[in-house]
N, C-alpha and C positions, 0 to 999 in steps of 0.2 A: 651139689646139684649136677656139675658135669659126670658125676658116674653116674647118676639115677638116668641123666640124659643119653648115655655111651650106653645103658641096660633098655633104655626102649629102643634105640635104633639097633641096635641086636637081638633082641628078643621078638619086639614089637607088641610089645607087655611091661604096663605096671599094676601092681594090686593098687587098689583103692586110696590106700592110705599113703603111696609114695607119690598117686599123681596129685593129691592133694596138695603134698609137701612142695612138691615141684610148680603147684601153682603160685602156694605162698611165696617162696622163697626166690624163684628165679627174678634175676635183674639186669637189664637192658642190654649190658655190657654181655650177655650171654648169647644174645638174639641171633648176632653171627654167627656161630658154633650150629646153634639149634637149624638156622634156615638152611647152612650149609649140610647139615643130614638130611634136610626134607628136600633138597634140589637131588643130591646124592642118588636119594632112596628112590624120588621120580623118575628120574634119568634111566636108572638101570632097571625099571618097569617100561617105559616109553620112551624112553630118551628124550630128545629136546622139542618134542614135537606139541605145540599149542593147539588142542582140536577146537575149531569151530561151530557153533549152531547156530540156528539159525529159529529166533523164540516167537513163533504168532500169538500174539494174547488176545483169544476171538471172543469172549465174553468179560464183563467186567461186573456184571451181576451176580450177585448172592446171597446164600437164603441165609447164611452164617452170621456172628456178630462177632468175632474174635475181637480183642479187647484192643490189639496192635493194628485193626488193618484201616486203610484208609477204601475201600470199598467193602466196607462191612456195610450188614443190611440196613445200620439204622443210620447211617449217614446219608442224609436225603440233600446233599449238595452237589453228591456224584453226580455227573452229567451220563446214563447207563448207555451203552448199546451194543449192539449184539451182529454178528457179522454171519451172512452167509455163507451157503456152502460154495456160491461163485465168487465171493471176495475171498473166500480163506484160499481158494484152490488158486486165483489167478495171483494174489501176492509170492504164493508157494512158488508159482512158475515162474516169477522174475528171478526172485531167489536160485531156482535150479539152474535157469538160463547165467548165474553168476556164479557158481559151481558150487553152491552148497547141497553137501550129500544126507544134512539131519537135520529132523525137522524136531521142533520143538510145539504144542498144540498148550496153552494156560490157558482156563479161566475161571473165578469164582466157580463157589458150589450151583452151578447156574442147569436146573433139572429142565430148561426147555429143549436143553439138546438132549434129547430121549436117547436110549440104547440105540432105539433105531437112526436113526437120524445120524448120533457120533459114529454105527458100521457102516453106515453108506460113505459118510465123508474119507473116513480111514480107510475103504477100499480102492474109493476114487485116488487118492494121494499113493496109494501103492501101487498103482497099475499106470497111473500118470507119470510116475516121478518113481523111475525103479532105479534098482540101486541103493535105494533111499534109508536111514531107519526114521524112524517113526517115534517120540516119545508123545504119550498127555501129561499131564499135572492137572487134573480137572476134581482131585479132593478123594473124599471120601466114599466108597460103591459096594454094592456087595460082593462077595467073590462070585458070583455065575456075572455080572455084571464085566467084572476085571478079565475072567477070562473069554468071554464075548469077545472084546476088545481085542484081546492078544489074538485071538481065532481071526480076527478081522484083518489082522496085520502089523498091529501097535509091537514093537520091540521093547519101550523102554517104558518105565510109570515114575513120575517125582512126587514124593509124599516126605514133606520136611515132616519130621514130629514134633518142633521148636523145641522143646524141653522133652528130658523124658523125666521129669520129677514130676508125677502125677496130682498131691496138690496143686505145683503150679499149674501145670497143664490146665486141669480143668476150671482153673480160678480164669484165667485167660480164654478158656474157650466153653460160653456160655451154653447151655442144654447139647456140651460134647463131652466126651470124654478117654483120658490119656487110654486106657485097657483097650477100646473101639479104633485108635490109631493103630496102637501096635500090632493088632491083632490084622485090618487093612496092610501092615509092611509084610504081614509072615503068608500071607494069601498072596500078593504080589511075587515075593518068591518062591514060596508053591508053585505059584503057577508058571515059573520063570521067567519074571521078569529081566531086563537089569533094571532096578529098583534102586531107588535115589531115596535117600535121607536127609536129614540135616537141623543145624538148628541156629536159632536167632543168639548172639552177644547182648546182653544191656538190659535184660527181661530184668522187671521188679521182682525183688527178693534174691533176684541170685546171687551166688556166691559161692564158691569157687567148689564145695561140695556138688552141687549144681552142676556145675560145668566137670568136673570129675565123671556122675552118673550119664551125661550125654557121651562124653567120651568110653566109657564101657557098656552103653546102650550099643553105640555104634559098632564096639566090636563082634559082639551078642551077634546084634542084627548083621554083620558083614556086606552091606550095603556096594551095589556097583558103582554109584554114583553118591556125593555126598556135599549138600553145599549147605554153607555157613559164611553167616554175615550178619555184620553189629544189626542193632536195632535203631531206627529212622522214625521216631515220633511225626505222628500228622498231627496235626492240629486238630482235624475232626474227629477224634478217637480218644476215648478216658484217659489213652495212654500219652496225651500231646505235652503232659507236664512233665516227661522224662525227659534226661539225656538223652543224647544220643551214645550207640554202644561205642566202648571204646576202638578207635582200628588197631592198637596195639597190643588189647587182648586175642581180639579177632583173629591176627595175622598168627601170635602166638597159638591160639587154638586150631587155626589151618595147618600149621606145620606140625602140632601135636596130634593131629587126627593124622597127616603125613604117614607117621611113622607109626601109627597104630595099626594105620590100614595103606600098605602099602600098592596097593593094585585099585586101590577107587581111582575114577574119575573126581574131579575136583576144579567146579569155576569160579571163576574172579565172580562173586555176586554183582548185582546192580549195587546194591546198599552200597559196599566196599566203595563202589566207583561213585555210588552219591555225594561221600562223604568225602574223598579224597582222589584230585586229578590225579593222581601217579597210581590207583588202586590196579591198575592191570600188573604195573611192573612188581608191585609191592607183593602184590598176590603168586603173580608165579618166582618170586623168590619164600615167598613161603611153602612153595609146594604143589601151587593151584597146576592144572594143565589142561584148563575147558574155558572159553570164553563163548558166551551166548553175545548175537547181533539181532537187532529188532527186526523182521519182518512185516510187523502189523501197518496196515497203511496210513498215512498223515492225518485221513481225518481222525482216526482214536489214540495213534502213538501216546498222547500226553494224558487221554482218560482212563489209563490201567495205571491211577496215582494210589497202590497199596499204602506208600509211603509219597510226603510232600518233595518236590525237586526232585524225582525219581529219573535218573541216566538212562536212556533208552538209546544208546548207542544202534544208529543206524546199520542198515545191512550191508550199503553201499558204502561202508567205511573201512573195508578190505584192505585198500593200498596204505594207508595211515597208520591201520594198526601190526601190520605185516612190519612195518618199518618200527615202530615203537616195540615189538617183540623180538626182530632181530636186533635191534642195539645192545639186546643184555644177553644175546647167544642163543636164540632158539627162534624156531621155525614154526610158521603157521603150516597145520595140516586141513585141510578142507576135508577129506576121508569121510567114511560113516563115523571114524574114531570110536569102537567097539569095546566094551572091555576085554583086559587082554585075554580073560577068560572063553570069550565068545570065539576068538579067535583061531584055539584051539581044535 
């Protein structure tokens, strides 16, 4: 296993059948080695720098029913609501006034915020708050849709695919399907996004072929951004009788995407931190170097429950976590933290 692992951190390539191997076989006692290439491989991309965002989650409505979310359409416990264009923009300004440079915009597949509607907001937040980038997460749109947006101002788009084993896919996402995702990731970089990927640990049926094809999905796709995190059972969702995903798969598959893809962006998920108070440090020793902080204002912070006990690490929790990320050798960057691509 340490040469199959010494041939992805030099290459940054296995075929199919060795990452498989490397899934079965590797053992605990190797974890060291592995996080130590993925800090490595970080480092000499970004060096020690931990980039900050800063994630508004302005709707928690959706017309979706995904089989894992806890604001899927047919949970009628949700408590919904939906945030203005004067609440998004004046929480954004607290945020700026505390030097945050990237905004982060979630929410359900929620069609009341029309085209028009998301280019007004996206222009106001550009011309208010320069300097700034801009990402959404707001699902899936057509491409004259997605490039609206970028035209509007928008820099980044997050679109996890959760799996890319299209059975599962579509068993998990009811009147969706895996072909209509990937096809929304290759319009996003068409259009040049930086484009985020990612996918859930702990999904039923997986297994480690599974978790193979996400990882050469994501080479495929070359993704700027890329987050992965266990799976978080609610209770209100078909999926409340699973486990939760393992963190030791998780961390192992952060550090193996690490070195797959050595130039993504990569954050400490929420899940990670749901499930484990040390998931910041645990994470950027696997390779992570993105930490998202809640911007969304008190009265909803706790209603965007995708998942139950869901970490919404405040905005104003800056000095806390600066010191919990320098005790293990790296520095908070507030920056737009661009990929290094953009840079260029």
């Amino acid at each position: 296993m340490k040469g199959i692992l010494k041939q992805l951190y030099y290459n940054n390539f296995l075929p199919r059948e060795e990452i498989i191997a490397l899934l079965d076989n590797i053992t605990e006692h190797m974890y060291p080695m592995l996080f130590e290439m993925a800090q490595s491989t970080v480092k000499r991309v970004y060096g020690n720098r931990i980039f900050i965002r800063g994630l508004m989650e302005f709707s928690n409505h959706c017309k979706n029913n995904c089989l894992y979310c806890g604001i899927r359409r047919n949970n009628k416990e949700v408590v919904r609501y939906r945030l203005s264009k004067t609440q998004i923009l004046d929480s954004l300004k607290k945020a700026y006034n505390l030097g945050y440079k990237t905004f982060v915009l979630q929410s359900g597949e929620d069609l009341y915020y029309t085209d028009r509607l998301l280019v007004e907001i996206i222009k106001e937040i550009k011309s208010k708050f320069p300097n700034t980038a801009l990402t959404l997460s707001i699902g899936e749109r057509d491409f004259d849709e997605y490039e609206q947006f970028f035209n509007a101002g928008v820099d980044r788009f997050l679109l996890r695919h959760e799996t890319a084993t299209p059975s599962l896919y579509n068993m998990l996402h009811p009147n969706m399907n895996f072909e209509n995702r990937k096809n929304c990731l290759y319009n996003l970089k068409k259009i040049r996004y930086q484009t985020g990927a990612g996918f859930i640990v702990g999904l039923p049926n997986e297994n480690n072929e599974v978790l193979a094809d996400n990882l050469l999905f994501l080479k495929e796709l070359n993704p700027e951004m890329i987050g992965i995190g266990p799976l978080v059972p609610h209770p209100q969702t078909p999926l409340s009788h699973m486990k939760a995903g393992s963190i030791k798969k998780t961390l192992l598959l952060l550090a193996l995407t690490r070195l797959f893809i050595p130039r993504a962006l990569i954050p400490i998920t929420s899940a990670l931190n749901t499930l484990d108070e040390r998931g910041i440090e645990k994470g950027i020793k696997a390779g992570c170097n993105v930490l998202m902080l809640n911007l969304s204002p008190k009265s909803v912070k706790t209603k965007y429950e995708i998942y139950k006990g869901k970490e919404a690490r405040d905005m104003y929790e800056i000095a806390a976590i600066k010191k919990k990320i320098n005790a293990i050798g790296y520095v908070v960057d507030m920056s737009r933290g661009d990929h290094i691509d953009w840079l260029k």
